[in-house]
LOMI-517081 format. One record per residue: x, z, y of N, C-alpha, C in turn. Coordinates in nm, 4 decimals. Atoms other than C-alpha are relative to their C-alpha. Layout:
<atoms>
      n.px      n.pz      n.py     ca.px     ca.pz     ca.py      c.px      c.pz      c.py
         X         Z         Y         X         Z         Y         X         Z         Y
...
</atoms>
This chain:
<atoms>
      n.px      n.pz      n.py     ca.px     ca.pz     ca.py      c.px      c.pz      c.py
    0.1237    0.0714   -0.0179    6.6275   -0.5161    1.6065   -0.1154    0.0892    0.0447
    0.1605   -0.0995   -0.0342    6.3600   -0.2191    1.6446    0.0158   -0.0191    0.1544
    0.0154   -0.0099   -0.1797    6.4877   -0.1837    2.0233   -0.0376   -0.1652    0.0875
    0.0677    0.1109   -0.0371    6.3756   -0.5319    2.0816   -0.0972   -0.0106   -0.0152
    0.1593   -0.0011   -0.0075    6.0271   -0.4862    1.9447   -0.0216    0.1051    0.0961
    0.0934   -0.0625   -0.1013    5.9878   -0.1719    2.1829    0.0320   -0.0459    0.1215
   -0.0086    0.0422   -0.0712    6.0977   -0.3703    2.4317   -0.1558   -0.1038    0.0165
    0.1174    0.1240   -0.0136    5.8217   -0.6561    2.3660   -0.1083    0.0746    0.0144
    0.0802   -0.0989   -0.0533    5.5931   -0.3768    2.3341   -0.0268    0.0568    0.1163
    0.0071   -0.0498   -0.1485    5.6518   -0.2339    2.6867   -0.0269   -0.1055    0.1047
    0.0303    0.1030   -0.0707    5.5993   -0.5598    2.8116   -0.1483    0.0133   -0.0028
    0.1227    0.0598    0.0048    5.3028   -0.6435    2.6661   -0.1551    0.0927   -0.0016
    0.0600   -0.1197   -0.0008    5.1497   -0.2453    2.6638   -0.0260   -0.0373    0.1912
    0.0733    0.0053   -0.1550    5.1054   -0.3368    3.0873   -0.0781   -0.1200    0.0303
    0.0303    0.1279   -0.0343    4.9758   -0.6464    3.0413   -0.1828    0.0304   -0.0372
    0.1030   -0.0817   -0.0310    4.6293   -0.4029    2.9364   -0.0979   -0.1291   -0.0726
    0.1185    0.0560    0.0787    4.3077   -0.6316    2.8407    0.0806   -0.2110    0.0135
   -0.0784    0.1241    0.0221    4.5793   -0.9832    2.8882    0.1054    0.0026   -0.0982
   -0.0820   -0.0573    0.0660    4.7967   -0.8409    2.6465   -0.0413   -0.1163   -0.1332
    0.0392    0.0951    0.1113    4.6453   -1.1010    2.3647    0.0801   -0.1354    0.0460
   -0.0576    0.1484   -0.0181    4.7032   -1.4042    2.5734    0.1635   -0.0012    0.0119
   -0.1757    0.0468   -0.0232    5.0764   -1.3088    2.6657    0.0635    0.0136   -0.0879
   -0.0873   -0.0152    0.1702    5.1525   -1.2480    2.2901    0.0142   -0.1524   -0.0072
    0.0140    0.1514    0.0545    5.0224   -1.5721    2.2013    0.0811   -0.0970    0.1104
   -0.0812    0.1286   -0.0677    5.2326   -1.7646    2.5038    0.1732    0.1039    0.0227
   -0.1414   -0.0787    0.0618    5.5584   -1.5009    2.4012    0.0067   -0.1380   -0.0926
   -0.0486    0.0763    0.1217    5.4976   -1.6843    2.0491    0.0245   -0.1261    0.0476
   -0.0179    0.1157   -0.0158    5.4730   -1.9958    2.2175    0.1446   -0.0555    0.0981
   -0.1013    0.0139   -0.1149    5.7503   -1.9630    2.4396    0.1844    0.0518   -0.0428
   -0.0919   -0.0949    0.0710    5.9618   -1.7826    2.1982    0.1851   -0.1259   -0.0779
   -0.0738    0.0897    0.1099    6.1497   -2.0920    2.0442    0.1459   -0.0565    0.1130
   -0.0578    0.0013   -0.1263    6.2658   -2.1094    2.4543    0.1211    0.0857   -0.0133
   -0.0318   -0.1093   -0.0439    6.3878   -1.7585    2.4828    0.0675    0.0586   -0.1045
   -0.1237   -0.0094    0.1231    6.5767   -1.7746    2.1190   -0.0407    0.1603   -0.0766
    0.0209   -0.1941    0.0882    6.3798   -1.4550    1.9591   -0.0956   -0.0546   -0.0960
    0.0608    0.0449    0.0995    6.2892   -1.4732    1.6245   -0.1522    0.0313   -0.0465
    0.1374    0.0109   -0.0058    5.9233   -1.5224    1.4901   -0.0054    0.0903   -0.0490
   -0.0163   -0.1363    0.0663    5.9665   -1.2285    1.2757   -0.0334    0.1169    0.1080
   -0.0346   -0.1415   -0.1076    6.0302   -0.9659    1.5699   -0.1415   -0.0223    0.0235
    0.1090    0.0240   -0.0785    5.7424   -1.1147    1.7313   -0.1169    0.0154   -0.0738
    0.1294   -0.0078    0.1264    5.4791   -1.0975    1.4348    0.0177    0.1878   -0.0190
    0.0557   -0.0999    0.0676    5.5656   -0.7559    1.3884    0.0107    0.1008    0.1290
    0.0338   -0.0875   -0.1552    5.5316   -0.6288    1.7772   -0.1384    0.0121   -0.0202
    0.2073    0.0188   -0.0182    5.1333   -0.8097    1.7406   -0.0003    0.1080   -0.0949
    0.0791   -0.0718    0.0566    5.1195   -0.5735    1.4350    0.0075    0.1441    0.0025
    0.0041   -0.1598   -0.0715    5.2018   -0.2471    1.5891   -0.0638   -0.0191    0.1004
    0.0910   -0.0180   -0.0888    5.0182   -0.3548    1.8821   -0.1243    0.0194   -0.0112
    0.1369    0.0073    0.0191    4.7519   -0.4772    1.7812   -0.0838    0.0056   -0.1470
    0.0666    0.0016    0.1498    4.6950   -0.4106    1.4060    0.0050   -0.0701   -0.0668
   -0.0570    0.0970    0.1027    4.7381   -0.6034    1.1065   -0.1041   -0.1074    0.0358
    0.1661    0.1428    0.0153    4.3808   -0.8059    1.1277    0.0675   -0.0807    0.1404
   -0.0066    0.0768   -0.1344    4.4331   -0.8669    1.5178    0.1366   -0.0817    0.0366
   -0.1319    0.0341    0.0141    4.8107   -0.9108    1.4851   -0.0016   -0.0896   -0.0805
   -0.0721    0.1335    0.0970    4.8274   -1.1633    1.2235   -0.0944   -0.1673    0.0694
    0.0435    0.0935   -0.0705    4.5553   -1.3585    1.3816    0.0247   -0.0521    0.1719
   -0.0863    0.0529   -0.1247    4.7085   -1.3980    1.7426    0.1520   -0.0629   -0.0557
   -0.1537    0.0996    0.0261    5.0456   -1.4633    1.5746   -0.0364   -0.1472   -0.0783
    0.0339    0.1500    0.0168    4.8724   -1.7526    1.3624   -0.0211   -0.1140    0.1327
    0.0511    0.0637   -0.1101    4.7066   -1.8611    1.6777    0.1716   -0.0817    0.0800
   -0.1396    0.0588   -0.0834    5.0947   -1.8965    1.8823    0.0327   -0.0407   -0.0799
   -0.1261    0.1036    0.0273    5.3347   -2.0010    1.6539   -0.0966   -0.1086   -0.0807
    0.0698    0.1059    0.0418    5.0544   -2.2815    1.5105    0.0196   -0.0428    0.1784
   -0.0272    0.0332   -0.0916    5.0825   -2.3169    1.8937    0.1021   -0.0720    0.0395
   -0.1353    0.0957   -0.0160    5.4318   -2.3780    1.8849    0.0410   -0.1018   -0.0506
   -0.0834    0.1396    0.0810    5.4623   -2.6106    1.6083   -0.0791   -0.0847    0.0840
    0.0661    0.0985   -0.0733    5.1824   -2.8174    1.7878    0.1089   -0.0541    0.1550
   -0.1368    0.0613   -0.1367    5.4562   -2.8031    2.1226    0.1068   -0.0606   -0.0313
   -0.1094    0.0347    0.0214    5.7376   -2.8939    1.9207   -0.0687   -0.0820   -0.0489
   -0.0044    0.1585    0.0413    5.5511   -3.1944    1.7752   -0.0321   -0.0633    0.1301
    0.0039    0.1145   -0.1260    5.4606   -3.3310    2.1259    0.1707    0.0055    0.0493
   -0.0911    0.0355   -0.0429    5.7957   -3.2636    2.2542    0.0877   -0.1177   -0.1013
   -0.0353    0.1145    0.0479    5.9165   -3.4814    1.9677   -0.0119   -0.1425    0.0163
    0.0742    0.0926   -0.0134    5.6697   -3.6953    2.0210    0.0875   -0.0932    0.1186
   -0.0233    0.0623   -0.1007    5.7771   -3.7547    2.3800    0.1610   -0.0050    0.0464
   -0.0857    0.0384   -0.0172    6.1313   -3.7186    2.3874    0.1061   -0.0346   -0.1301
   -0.0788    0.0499    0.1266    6.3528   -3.9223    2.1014    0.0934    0.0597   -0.0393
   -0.1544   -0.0385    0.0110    6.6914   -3.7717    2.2010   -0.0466    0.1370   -0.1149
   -0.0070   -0.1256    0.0474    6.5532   -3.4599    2.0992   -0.0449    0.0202   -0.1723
    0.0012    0.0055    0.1036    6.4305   -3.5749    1.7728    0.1418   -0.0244   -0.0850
   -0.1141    0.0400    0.0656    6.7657   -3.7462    1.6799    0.1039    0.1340   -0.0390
   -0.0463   -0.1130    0.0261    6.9269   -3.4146    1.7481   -0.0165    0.1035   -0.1356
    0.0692   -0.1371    0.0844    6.7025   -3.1939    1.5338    0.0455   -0.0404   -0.1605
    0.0059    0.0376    0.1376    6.7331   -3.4769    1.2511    0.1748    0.0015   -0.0231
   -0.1860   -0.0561    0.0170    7.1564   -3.4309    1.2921    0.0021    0.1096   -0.0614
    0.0143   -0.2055    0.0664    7.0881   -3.0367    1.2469   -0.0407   -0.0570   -0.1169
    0.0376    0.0053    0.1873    6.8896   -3.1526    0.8996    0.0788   -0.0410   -0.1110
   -0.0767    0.0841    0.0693    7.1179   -3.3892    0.7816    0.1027    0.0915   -0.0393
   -0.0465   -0.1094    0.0022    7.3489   -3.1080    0.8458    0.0266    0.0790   -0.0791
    0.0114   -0.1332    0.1242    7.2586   -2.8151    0.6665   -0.0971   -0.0399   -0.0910
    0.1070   -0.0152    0.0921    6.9834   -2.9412    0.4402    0.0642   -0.1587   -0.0976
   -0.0677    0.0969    0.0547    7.1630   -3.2862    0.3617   -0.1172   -0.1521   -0.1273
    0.0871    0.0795    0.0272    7.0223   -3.5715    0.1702   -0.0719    0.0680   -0.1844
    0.0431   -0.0748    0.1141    6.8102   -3.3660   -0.1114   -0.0999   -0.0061   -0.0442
    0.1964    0.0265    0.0830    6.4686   -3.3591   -0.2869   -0.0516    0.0469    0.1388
    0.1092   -0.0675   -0.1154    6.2243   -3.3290   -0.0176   -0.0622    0.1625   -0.0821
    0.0985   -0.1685    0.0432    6.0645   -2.9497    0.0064   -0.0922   -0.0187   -0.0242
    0.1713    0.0338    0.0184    5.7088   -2.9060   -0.0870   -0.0407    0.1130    0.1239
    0.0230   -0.0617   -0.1114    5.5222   -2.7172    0.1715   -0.0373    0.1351   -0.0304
   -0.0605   -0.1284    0.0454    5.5413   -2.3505   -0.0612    0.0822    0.0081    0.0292
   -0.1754   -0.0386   -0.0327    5.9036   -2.4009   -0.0272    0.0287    0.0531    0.1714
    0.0131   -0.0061   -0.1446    5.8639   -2.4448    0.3619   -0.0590    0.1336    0.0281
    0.0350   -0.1139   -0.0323    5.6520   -2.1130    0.3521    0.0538    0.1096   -0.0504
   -0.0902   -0.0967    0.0673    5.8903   -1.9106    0.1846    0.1494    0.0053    0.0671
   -0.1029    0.0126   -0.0927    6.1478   -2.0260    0.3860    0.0174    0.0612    0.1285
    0.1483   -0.1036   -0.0902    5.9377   -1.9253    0.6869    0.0526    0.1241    0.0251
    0.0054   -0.1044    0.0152    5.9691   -1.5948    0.5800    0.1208    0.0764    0.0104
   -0.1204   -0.0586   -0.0396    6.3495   -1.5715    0.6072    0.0560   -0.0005    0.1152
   -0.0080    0.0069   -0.0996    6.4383   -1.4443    0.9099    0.1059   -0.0788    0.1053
   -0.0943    0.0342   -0.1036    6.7531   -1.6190    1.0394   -0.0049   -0.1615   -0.0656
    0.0120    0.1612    0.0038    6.6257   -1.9911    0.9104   -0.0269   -0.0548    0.1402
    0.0492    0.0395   -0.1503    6.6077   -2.2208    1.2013   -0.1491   -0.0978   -0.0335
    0.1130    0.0636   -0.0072    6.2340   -2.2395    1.2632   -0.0499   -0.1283    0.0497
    0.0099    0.1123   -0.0290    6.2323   -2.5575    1.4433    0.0237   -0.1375   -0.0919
   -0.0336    0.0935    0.1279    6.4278   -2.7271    1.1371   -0.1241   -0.0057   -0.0991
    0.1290    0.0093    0.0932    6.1499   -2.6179    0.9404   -0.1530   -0.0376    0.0487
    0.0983    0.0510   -0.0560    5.9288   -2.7416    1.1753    0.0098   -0.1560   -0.0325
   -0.0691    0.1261    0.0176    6.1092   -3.1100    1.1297   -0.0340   -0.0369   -0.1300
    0.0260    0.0182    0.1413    6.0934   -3.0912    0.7625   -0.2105   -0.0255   -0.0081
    0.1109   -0.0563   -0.0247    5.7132   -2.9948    0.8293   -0.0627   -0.1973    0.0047
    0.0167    0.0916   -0.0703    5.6835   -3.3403    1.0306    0.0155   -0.1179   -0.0867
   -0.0461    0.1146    0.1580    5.8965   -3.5788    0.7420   -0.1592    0.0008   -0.0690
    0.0356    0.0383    0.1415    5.6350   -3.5101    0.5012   -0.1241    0.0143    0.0077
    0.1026    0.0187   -0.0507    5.3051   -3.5543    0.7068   -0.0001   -0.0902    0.0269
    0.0202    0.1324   -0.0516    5.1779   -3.8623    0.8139   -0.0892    0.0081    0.1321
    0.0825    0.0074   -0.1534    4.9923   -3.7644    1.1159   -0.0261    0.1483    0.0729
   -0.0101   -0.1281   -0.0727    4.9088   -3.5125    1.3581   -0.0837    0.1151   -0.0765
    0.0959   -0.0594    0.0380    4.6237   -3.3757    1.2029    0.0716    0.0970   -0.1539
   -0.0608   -0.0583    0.0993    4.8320   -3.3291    0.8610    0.1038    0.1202    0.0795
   -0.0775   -0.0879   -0.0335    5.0884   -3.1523    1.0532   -0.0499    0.1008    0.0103
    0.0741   -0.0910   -0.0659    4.8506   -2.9282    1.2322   -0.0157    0.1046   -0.1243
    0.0943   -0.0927    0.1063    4.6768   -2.8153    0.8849    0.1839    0.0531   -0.0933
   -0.1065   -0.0332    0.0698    5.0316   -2.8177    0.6656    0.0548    0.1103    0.0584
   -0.0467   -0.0856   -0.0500    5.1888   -2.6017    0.9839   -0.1256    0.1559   -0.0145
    0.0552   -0.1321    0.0253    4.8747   -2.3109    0.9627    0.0086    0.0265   -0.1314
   -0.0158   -0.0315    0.1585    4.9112   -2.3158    0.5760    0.1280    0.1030   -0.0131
   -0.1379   -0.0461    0.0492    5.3015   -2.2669    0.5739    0.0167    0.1267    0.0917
   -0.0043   -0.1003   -0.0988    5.2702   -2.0035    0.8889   -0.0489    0.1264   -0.0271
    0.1102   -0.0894    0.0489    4.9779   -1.8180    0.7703    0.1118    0.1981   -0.1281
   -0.0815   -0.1123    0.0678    5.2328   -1.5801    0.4944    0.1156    0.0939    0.0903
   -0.1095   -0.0415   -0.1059    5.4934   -1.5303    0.7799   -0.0714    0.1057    0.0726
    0.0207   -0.0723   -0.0583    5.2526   -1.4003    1.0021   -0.1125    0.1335   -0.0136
    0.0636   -0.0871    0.0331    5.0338   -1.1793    0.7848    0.0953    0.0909   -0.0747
   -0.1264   -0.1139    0.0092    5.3606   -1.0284    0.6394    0.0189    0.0536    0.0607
   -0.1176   -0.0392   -0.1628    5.5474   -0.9970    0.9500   -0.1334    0.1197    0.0332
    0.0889   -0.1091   -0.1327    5.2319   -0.8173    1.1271   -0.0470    0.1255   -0.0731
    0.0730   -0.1432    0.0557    5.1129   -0.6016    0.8333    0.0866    0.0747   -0.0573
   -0.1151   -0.0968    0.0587    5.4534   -0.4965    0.6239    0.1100   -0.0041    0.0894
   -0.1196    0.0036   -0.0987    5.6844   -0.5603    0.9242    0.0750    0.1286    0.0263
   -0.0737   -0.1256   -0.0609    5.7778   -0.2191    1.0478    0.0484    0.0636   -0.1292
   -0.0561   -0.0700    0.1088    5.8622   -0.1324    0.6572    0.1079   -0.0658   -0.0282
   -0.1449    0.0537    0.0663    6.1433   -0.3935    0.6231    0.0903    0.0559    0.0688
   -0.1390   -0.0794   -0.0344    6.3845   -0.1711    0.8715    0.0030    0.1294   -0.1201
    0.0061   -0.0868    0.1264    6.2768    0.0962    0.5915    0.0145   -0.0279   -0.1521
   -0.0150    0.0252    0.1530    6.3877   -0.0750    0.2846    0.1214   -0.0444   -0.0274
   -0.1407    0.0009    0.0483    6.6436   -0.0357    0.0802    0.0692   -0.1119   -0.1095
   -0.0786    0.1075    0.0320    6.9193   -0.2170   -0.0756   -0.0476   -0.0569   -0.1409
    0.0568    0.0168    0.1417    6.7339   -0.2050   -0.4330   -0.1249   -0.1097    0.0406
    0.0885    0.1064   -0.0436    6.4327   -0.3346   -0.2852   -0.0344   -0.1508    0.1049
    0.0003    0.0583   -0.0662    6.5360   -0.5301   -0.0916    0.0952   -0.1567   -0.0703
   -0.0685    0.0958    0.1004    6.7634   -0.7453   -0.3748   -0.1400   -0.0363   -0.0776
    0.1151    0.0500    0.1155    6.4036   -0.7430   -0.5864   -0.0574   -0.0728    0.0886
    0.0798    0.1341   -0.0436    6.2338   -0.9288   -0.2960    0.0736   -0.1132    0.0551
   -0.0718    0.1360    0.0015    6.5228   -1.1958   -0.2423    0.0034   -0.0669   -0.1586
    0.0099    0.0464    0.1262    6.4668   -1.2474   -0.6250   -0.1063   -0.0579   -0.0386
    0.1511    0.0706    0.0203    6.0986   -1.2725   -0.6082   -0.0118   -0.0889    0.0886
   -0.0223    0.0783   -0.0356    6.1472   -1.5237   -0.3706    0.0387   -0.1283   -0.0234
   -0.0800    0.0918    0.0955    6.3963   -1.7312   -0.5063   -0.0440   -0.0791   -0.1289
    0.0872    0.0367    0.1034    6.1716   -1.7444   -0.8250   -0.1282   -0.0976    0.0697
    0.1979    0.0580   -0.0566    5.8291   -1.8311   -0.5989    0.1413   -0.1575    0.0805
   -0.0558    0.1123   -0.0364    6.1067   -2.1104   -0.4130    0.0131   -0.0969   -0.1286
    0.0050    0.0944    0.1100    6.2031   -2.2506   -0.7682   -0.1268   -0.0299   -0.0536
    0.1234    0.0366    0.0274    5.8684   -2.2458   -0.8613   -0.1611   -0.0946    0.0567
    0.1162    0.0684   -0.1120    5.6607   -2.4077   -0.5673    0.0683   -0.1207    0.0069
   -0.1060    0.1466    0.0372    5.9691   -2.7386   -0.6090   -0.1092   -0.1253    0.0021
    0.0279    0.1641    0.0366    5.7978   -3.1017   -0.5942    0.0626   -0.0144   -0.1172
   -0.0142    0.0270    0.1370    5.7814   -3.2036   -0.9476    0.0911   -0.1221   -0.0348
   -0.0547    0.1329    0.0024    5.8917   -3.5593   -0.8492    0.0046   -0.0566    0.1502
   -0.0926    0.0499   -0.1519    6.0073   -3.7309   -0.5105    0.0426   -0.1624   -0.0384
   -0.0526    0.1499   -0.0780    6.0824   -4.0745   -0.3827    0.1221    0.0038    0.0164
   -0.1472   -0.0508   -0.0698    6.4255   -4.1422   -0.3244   -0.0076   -0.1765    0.0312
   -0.0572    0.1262   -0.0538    6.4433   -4.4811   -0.1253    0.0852   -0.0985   -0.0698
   -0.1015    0.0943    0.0705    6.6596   -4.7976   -0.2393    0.1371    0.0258    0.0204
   -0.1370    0.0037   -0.0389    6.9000   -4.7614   -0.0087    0.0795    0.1059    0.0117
   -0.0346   -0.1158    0.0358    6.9706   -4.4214   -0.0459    0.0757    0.0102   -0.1237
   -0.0245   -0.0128    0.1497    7.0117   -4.4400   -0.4009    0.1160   -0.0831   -0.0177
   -0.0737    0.0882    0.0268    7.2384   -4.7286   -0.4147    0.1348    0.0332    0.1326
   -0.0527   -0.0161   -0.0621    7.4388   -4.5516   -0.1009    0.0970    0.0693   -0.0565
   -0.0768   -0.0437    0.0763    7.5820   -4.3191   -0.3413    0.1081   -0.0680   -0.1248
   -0.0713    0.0775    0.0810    7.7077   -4.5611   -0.5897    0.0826   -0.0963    0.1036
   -0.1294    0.0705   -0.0515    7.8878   -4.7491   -0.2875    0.1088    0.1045    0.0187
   -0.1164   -0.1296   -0.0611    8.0743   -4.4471   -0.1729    0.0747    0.0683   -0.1445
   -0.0714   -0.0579    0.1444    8.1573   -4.3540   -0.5537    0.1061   -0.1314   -0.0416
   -0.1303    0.1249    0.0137    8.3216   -4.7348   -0.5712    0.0693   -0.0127    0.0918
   -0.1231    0.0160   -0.0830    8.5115   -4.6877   -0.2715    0.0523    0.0662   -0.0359
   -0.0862   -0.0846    0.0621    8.6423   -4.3702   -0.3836    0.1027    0.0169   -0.1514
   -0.1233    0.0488    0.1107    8.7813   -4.5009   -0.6972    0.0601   -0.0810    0.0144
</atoms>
């Protein structure tokens, strides 16, 4: 992974006093070009410093979720898809709360778009999205840009204590209580009387 940030770096080191805007349409473009938000949060913060770096990476990937809710918006197929992927790997479960979503965030090989989807479920409008997506973003990209270049430097000890402190802040940020539909609920008790 490092030889991919000095790659993004050498890009964006000629790009001279535009070097801001082509971060921020990297991040936005990034979800294209299949490179994770991680790498990219912690190029802005060797480039450009933790302050300037975390605030251009807020700026794009709040960018991106805003692109991935219009493309939802405007094409269905592509929603039906995304909600297959959920159904998928996340399956029919307590809805997340939007801590959980930012802790999630933070692990690098989650698929950010799924957690963009989840993001979408549990808003009712654009405006919620907008504010829920800089909330849940905001830890990703002030990590990523200010302790980024120390997670290739950490070891297997510390690196088990912060999948633990995690895990704890995930069980702990949980929705207390949740909705679970009629027909949901009563879907399980048909499929338990067919099976007997």
């Amino acid at each position: 992974m490092p030889h991919e940030i000095h790659e993004i770096l050498n890009i964006l080191k000629f790009a001279g006093i535009f070097a801001p805007v082509f971060f921020i349409l990297l991040h936005v473009m990034r979800q294209f070009l299949f490179i994770p938000v991680g790498l990219i949060c912690m190029a802005g913060g060797v480039l450009f410093g933790s302050l300037y770096g975390t605030l251009y990476s807020m700026i794009g990937i709040t960018l991106s979720s805003i692109m991935f809710y219009g493309l939802l918006q405007k094409m269905p197929s592509m929603l039906q898809r995304f909600s297959k992927l959920k159904k998928r790997m996340v399956g029919k479960r307590r809805p997340f709360s939007l801590g959980q979503i930012s802790i999630l965030k933070l692990i690098p090989f989650v698929h950010f778009s799924l957690l963009s989807l989840l993001l979408l479920e549990m808003t009712k409008n654009f405006r919620e999205y907008t504010k829920a997506s800089i909330v849940s973003n905001a830890p990703l990209a002030f990590l990523y840009s200010t302790f980024g270049h120390y997670i290739f430097k950490l070891s297997i000890v510390w690196g088990c204590v912060a999948a633990i402190v995690m895990l704890v802040l995930f069980h702990l940020l949980r929705r207390k209580e949740w909705i679970v539909k009629w027909d949901d609920f009563f879907e399980k008790e048909k499929s338990v009387a067919k099976s007997a």
